[in-house]
C-alpha positions in Angstrom: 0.0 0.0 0.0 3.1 2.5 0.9 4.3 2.2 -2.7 1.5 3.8 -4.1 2.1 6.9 -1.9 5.8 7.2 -3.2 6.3 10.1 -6.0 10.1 10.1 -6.5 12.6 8.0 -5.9 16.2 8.6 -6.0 19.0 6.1 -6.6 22.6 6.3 -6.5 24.9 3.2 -7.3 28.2 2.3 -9.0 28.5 1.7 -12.2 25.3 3.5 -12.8 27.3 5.6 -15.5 26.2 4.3 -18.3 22.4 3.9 -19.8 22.0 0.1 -19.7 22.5 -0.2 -16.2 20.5 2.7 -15.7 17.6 1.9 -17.3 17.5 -1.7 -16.1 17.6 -0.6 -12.3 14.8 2.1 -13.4 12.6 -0.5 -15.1 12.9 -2.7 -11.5 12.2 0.3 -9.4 9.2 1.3 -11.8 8.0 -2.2 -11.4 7.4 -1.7 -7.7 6.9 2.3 -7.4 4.5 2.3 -10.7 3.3 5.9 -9.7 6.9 7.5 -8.6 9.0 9.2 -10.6 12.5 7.3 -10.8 16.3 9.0 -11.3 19.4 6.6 -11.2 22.3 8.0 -11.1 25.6 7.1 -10.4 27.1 7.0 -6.8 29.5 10.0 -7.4 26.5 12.3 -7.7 25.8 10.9 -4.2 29.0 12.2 -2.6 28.8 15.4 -4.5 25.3 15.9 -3.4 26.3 15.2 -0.1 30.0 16.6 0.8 29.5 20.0 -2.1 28.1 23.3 -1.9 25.6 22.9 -4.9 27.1 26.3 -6.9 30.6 26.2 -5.5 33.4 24.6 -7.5 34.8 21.3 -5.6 37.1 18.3 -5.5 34.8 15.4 -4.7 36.5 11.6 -3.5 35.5 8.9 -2.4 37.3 6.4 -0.3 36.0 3.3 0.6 35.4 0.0 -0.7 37.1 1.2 -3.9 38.0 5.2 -4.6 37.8 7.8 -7.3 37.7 11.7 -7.9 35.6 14.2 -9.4 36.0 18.0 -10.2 32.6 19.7 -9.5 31.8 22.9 -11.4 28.9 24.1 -9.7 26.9 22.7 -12.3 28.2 19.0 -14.2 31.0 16.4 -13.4 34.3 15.9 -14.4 36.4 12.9 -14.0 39.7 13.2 -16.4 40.7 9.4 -15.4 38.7 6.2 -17.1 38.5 3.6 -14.2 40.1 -0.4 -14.9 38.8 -1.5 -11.9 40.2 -2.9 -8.4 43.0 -4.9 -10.1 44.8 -1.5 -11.7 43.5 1.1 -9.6 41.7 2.4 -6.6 44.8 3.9 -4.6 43.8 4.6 -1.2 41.1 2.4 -1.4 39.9 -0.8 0.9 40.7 -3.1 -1.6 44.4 -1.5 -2.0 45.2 -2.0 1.5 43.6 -5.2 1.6 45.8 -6.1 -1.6 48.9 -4.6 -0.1 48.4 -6.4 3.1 48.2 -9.7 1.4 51.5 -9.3 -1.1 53.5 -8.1 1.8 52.2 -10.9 4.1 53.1 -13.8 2.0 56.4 -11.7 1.1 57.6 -11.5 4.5 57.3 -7.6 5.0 55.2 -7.5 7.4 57.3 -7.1 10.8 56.9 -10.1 12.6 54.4 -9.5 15.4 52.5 -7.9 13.0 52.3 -10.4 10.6 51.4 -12.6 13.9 48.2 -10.4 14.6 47.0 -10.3 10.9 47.1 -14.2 11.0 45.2 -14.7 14.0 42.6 -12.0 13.1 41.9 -13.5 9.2 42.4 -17.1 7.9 45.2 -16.1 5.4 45.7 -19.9 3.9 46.3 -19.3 0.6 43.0 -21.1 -0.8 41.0 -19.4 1.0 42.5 -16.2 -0.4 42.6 -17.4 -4.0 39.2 -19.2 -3.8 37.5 -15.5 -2.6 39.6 -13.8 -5.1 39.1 -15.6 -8.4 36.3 -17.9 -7.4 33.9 -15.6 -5.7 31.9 -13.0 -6.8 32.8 -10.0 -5.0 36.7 -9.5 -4.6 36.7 -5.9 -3.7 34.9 -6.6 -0.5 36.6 -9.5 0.0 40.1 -8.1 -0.1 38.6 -4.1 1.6 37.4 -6.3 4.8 41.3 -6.1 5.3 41.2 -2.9 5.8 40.2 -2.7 9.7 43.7 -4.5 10.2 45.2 -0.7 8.8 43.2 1.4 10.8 43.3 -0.7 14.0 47.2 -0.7 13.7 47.3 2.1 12.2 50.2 3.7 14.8 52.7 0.9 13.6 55.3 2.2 11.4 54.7 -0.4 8.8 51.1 0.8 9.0 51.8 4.4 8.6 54.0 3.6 5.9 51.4 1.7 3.3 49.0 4.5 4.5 51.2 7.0 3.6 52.3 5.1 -0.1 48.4 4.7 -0.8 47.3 8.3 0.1 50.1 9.8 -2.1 49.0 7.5 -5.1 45.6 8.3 -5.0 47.2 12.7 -4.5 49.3 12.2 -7.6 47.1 9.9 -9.4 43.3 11.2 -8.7 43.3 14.8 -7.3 46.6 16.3 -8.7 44.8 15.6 -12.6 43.0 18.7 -12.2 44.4 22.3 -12.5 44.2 24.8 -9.3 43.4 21.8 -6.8 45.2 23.9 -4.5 42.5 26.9 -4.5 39.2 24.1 -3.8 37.9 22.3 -0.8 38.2 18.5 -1.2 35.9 16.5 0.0 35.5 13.0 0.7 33.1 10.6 1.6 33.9 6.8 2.7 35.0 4.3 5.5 38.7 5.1 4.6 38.5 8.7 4.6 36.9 8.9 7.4 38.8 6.5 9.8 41.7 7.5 8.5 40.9 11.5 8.6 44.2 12.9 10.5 46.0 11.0 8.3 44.5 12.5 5.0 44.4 15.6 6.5 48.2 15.7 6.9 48.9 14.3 3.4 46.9 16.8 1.8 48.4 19.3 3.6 51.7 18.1 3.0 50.7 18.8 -0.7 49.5 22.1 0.0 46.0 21.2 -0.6 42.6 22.2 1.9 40.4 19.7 2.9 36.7 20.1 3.1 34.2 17.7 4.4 34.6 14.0 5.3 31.7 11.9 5.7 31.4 8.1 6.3 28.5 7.5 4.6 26.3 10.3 2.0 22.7 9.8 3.5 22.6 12.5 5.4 23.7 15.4 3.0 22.0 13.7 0.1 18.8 13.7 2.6 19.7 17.5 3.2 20.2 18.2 -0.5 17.0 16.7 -1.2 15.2 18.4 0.8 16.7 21.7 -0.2 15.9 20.8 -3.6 12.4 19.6 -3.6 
């Protein structure tokens, strides 16, 4: 009966750039809410909706299960970089420390009572890595569910240092791809971002650049923005 009452609905997902996934999810949604109006756009609208001031020019991250970056005009959406996917990108990203974790475990460069916690904490035989990784359906969160392991230890100078490398990838890589970074806020929304906030806060500034927002998750400002909007 609720359904009926619904007039818009809003969704935000990844890989909702492109129109076939759009209009799929939209044809589900329509099949449910057959009165509301639908709009399916793709997560980064989320975070910009949510971290940006809606006529102000912006950086906009995100840095969570995977990561990317957007210039904000005030108006549309830039992004100068074409993602590969969790295997060739996403610096900074769950999945990056959870990959970097891995390799360095079964290296042997993780200091030894480190190496000692991370084994207790995960089951680290290598088929149950491989089987999650190439026989499972979602590697990203398989491999980002690592990620507590960094922010837990994230005082160990072995720790510091992979936070360090992955934040000053995704600088140079991501944010540094736009001109006059140095004169916008930079916001960022994610689990990453925001557990690891003093962290990000000193990289960026270590690059000269301002940070704006962080939030763990969009709802609220998109819930804000909505409302603003409608």
């Amino acid at each position: 009966q609720n359904r009926k009452s619904v007039t818009k609905l809003y969704f935000y997902g990844a890989g909702c750039g492109t129109e076939p996934p759009r209009l799929m999810i939209k044809d589900v949604f329509l099949n449910i809410f057959k009165t509301a109006e639908v709009l399916v756009k793709e997560d980064t609208f989320a975070a910009i909706y949510a971290t940006a001031d809606i006529n102000k020019k912006s950086i906009v991250c995100i840095l969570g299960t995977g990561s990317n970056c957007s210039l904000y005009d005030g108006e549309a959406v830039h992004q100068k970089i074409t993602s590969l996917g969790y295997i060739l990108m996403d610096d900074a990203s769950g999945n990056y420390f959870g990959r970097q974790l891995l390799r360095d475990f079964y290296f042997n460069k993780i200091p030894k009572s480190l190496a000692e916690s991370f084994a207790e904490e995960f089951n680290l035989g290598a088929e149950e890595i491989k089987t999650n990784l190439y026989k499972k359906s979602n590697p990203t969160t398989y491999l980002a569910t690592f990620a507590k392991f960094v922010i837990v230890h994230k005082n160990e100078p072995y720790i510091q240092a992979l936070i360090n490398k992955g934040l000053g990838l995704f600088i140079e890589n991501q944010i540094l791809q736009f001109e006059k970074v140095k004169e916008l806020p930079i916001h960022f929304i994610g689990s990453i971002s925001y557990f690891l906030k003093e962290e990000l806060s000193l990289k960026l500034d270590s690059y000269g650049l301002k940070l704006g927002k962080i939030l763990k998750k969009p709802i609220e400002g998109l819930v804000s923005y909505h409302q603003s909007t409608n």
